[in-house]
N, C-alpha and C positions, 0 to 999 in steps of 0.2 A: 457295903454299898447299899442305898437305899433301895427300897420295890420297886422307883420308878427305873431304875438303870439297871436293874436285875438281867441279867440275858439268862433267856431260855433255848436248849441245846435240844436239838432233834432226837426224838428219842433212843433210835438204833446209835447216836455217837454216845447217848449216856450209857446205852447196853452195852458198848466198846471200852469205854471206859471203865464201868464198873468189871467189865470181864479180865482186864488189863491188869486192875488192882489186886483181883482174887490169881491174877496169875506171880504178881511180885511177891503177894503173900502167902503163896504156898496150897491155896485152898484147891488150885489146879494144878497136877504135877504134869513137867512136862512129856511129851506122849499120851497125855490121854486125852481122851476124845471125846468133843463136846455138841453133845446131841441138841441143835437150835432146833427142829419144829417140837420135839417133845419136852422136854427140861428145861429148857431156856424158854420158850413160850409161857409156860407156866409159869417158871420162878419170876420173869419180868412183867409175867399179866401184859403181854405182845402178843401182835400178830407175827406167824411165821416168816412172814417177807420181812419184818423189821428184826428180827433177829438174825437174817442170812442176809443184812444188810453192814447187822454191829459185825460180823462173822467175818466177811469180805474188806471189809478195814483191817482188821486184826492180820487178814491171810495177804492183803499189798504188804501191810508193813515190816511183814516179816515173824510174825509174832504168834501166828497160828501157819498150818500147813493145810491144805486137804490133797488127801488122800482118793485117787479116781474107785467112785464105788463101795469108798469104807468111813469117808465123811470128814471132819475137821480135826484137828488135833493140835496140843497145844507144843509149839513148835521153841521159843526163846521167851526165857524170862527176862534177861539183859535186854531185850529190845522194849518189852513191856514195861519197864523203868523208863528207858530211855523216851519213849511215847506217852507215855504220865509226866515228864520233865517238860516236852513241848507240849504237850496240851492244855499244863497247868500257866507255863511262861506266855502263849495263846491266848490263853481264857484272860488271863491280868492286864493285857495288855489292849484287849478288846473293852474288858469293863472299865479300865482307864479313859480310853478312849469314849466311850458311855458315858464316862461322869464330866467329861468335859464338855461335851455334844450338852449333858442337862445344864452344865454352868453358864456356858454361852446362853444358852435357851432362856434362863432366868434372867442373866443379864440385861438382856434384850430387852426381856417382859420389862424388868424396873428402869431401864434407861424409856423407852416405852410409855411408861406411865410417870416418870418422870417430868416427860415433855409435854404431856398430854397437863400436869398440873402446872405445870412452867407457863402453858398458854393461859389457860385456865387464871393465875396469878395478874398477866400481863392482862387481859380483858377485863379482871375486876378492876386492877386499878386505874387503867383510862376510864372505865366507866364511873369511878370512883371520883376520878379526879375530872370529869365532863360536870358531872354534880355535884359539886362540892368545890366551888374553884380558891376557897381560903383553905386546903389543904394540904400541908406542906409534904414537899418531894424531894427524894435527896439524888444527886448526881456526882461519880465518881469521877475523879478525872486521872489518869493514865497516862503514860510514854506516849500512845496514840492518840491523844485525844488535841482536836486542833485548836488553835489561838491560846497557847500555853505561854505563860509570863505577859502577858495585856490584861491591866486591872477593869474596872468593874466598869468605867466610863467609856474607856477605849472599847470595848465590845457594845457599848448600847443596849444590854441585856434586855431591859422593859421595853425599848422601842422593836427590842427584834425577836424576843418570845411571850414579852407580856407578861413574862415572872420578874418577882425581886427577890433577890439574896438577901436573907435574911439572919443566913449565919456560915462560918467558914469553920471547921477543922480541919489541922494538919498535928501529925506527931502529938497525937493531946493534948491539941491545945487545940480551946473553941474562942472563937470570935464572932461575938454576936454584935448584931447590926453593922457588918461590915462598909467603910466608906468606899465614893466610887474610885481613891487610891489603890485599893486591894488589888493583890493579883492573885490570878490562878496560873497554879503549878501542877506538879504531874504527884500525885498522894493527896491531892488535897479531896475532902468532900463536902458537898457544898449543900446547904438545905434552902430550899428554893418556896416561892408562894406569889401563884398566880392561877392564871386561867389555861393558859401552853405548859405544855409538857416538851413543845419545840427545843429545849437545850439540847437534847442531842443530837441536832443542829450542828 
């Protein structure tokens, strides 16, 4: 997982954990007693209260015992596996969840700046085609697009955007200088020249 999805665990649940592991691996046997403000402060470089913090997780879950007066003791090893099983299934399932919170996140950002260049595009080229009005522009035509199979006359093109059609592809095949016979269909595209941009109209 990257640094940015990293989760960072409170540290008495790391002191839990690391205490959990030295109990599955034998480093603590069970019955013995495990002194948190003196040995455990120490070895984890903690303060007392975040030790009798890791201490009282260990002792809900069954895993440590205390004793009224005589202090903690290490109580089941089998539950100490069993608590590293869902901690570790926890942990995977949170950092999952983390690297998808980052995926969405970036998404976002490149959908984001995507549109932000999309505009960006569309503003150059009206501006492009305001000044420049011998610059030819091509328009796709689609399922959706209206007055589909009426040739080039039947629409009045020049009279009603001020552009001429100057060339017609469909299936690869190009048709230059189409007459006003032609028709527009739904795949065809058309490269256009005038002063409107009005075709999509």
């Amino acid at each position: 997982m990257s640094e940015k999805t990293k989760l960072v665990r409170p540290r008495y649940q790391q002191i839990a954990v690391d205490l959990a592991e030295r109990i599955v691996e034998n480093r603590y046997q069970i019955g013995e007693k495990i002194h948190a403000r003196s040995t455990l402060a120490s070895t984890y470089n903690a303060s007392p209260e975040t030790t009798r913090k890791a201490i009282n997780v260990l002792v809900d879950l069954g895993i440590m015992e205390v004793r009224h007066g005589s202090g903690a003791f290490v109580a089941s090893k089998e539950k100490a596996k069993d608590f590293l099983l869902q901690y570790q299934d926890v942990q995977s399932i949170q950092e999952t969840k983390a690297e998808i919170m980052e995926s969405v996140k970036k998404q976002q950002e490149e959908l984001n700046h995507f549109s932000q260049l999309l505009d960006q595009l569309v503003s150059q080229t009206k501006r492009i085609h305001k000044m420049n009005p011998l610059l030819p522009f091509e328009l796709a035509l689609t399922e959706e697009a209206a007055h589909l199979n009426q040739s080039i006359s039947e629409l009045n093109i020049w009279q009603a955007t001020g552009a001429t059609v100057i060339a017609i592809s469909h299936d690869q095949e190009l048709l230059v200088s189409p007459g006003p016979y032609a028709k527009f269909s739904a795949g065809i595209l058309s490269t256009l020249l005038g002063t409107s941009i009005r075709c999509n109209e």
